[in-house]
N, C-alpha and C positions, 0 to 999 in steps of 0.2 A: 152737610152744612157746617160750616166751622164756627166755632165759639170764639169770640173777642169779648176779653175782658178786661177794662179799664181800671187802672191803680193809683192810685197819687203814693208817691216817695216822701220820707218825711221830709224833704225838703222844698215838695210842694209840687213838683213834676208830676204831671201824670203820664205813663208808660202803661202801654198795649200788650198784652200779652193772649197770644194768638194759639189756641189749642184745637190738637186735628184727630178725631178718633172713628176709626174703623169700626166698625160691629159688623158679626155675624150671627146669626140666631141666636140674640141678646145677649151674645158675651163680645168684650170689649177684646180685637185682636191686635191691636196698636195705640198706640198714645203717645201724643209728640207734641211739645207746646214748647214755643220761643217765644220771645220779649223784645217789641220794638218801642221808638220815638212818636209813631207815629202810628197810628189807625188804620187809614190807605196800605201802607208796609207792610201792617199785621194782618186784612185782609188779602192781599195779593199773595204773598208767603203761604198762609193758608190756603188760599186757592189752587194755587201752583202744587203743593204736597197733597192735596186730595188728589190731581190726577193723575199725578206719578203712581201713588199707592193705589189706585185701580190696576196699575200693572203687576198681576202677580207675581215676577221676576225681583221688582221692586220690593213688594212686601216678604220677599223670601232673603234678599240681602238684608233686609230690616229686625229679621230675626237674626239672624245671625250673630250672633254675642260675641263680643270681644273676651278673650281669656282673663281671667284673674291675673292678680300675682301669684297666687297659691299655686294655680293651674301652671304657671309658666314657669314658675321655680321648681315644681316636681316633674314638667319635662324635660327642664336642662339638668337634674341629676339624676334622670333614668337616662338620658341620653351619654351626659358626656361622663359617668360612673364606670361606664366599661370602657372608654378611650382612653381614659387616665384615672388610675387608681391613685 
């Protein structure tokens, strides 16, 4: 079941923020929260990414982590260090 939680902006808007987490033998495997206009939104949104992440295909792209900068910069000079000195 997904978590909606209501916020007022100090400008007096209040904004849904819609949070979706997975658990497996009480540790948390995912965590994913966006922010709508609207309640309905923040439900439907939420709903929709719980059933996606019941597909384990799903929750294995999900881990998969985008590279750093660090990580990307010490590829391109192990890589192109021996093509051009």
């Amino acid at each position: 079941m997904p978590t909606i939680k209501a916020r007022k902006q100090a400008n007096g808007i209040t904004r849904y923020t819609a949070i979706v987490r997975l658990r497996r033998h009480g540790k948390v495997l995912h965590r994913e929260s966006r922010t709508f206009a609207h309640r309905s939104a923040a439900l439907s949104w939420a709903k929709h990414r719980e059933v996606a992440l019941e597909d384990p295909a799903e929750l294995t792209r999900q881990k998969q982590s985008t590279p750093t900068l660090a990580e990307l910069i010490r590829w391109y000079i192990d890589t192109f260090e021996t093509i051009s000195p």
